[in-house]
C-alpha positions in Angstrom: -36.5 -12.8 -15.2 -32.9 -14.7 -15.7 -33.1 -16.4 -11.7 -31.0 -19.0 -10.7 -31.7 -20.6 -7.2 -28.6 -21.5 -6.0 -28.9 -23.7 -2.7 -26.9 -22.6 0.6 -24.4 -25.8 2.7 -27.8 -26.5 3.9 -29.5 -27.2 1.0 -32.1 -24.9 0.7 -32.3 -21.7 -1.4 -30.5 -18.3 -0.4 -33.4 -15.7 1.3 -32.5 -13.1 -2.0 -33.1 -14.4 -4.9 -30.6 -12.7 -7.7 -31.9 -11.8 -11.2 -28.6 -13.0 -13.2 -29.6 -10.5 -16.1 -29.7 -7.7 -13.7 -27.2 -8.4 -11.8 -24.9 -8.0 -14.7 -26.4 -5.0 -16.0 -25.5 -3.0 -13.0 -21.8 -4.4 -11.4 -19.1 -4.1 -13.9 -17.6 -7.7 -15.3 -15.2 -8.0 -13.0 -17.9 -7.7 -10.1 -19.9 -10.2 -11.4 -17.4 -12.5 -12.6 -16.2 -12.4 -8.6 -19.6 -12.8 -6.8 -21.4 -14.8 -9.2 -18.6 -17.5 -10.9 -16.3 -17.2 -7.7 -13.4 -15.4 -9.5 -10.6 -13.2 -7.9 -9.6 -9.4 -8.6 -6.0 -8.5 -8.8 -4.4 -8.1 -5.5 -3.4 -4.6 -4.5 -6.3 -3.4 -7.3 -8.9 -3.3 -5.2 -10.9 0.3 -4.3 -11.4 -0.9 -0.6 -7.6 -2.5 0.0 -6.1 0.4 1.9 -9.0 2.3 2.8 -9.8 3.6 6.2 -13.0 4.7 5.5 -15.5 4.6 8.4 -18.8 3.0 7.5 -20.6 -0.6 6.9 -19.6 -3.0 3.7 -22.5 -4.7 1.5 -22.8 -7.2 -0.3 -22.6 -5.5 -3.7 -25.0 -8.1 -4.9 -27.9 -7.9 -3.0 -26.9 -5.0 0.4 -27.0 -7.6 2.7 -24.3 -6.2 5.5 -21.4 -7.7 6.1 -18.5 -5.8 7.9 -17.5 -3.3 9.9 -15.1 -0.6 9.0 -13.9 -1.3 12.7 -13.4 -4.9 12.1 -10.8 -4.1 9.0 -7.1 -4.5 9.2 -4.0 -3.8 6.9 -3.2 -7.2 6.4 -0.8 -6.3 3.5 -2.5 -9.2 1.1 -3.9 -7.1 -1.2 -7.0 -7.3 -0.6 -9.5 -5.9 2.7 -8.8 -8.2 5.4 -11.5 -8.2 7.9 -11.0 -9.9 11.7 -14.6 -10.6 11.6 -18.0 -10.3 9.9 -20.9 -8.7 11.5 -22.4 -11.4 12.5 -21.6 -15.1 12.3 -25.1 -15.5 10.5 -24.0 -12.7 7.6 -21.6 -15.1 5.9 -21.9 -18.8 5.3 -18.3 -21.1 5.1 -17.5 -23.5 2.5 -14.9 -26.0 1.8 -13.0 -24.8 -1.4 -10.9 -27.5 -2.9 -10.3 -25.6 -6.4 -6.5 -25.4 -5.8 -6.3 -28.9 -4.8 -4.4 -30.6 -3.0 -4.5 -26.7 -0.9 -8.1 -26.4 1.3 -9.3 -23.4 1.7 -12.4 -21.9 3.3 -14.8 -20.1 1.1 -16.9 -16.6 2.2 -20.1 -16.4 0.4 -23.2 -14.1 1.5 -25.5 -15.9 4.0 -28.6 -13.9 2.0 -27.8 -14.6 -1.7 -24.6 -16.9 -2.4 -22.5 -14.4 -3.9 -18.6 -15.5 -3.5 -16.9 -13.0 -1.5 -13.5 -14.3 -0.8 -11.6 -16.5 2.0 -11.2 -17.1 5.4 -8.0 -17.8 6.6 -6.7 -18.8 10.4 -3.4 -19.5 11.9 -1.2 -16.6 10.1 -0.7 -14.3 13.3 -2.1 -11.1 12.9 -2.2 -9.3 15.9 -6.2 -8.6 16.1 -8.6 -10.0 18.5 -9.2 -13.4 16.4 -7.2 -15.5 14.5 -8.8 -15.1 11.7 -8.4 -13.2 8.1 -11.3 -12.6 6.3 -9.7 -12.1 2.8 -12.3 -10.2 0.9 -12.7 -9.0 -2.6 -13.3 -5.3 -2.8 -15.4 -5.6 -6.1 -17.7 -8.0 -4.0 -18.9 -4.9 -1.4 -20.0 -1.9 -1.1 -19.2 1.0 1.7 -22.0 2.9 3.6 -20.1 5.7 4.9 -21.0 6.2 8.6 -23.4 9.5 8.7 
């Protein structure tokens, strides 16, 4: 088994552990270069950017749930834009410094680690928060709604 541990803004290890190896063998590249080395898909690419598809989205990693259809906006970014995760407790926030001197807030799955996009506040959408949860389609999977 190829397992990393990587360690939550907490310092202790995710709940799901992710076999590497398998993880690979199953997402395409671009999947796992986005959850697992923090990368970004194309905007406007994405499967999930204009959908209006009624269901839940997963962590494509490991399931874990993470938004609701009902939560999901045209943002026109180019990628889904969320107003809110399913719970506060489904996504952990970290401080991204990579296009330094530009902070930005990180998305990651609360249950394995997997990079998922950015947050962003202050833009002025009109939804009921503030926020933009700028998400990578190649980072979730839909569960239709039965």
């Amino acid at each position: 088994m190829n397992e990393i541990t990587p360690i939550n803004s907490k310092g202790e290890p995710y709940k799901v552990k992710i076999d590497e190896a398998e993880l690979k063998g199953r997402v395409d590249r671009l999947s796992f270069d986005v959850l697992r080395k923090s990368d970004t898909e194309a905007a406007f690419t994405g499967e999930y950017t204009d959908s209006e598809s009624i269901g839940v989205y997963k962590c494509k990693a490991c399931t874990a749930e993470l938004f609701r259809s009902d939560t999901k906006f045209h943002s026109g970014c180019g990628w889904p834009s969320f107003y809110q995760p399913t719970a506060q407790d489904a996504v952990e926030l970290i401080e991204d410094r990579s296009l330094f001197p530009r902070v930005r807030t990180e998305v990651r799955c609360a249950a394995c680690g997997s990079h998922l996009g950015h947050v962003f506040t202050g833009e002025g959408y009109a939804v009921p928060t503030d926020e933009r949860w700028c998400i990578n389609s190649v980072a979730l999977i839909l569960e239709p709604k039965k």
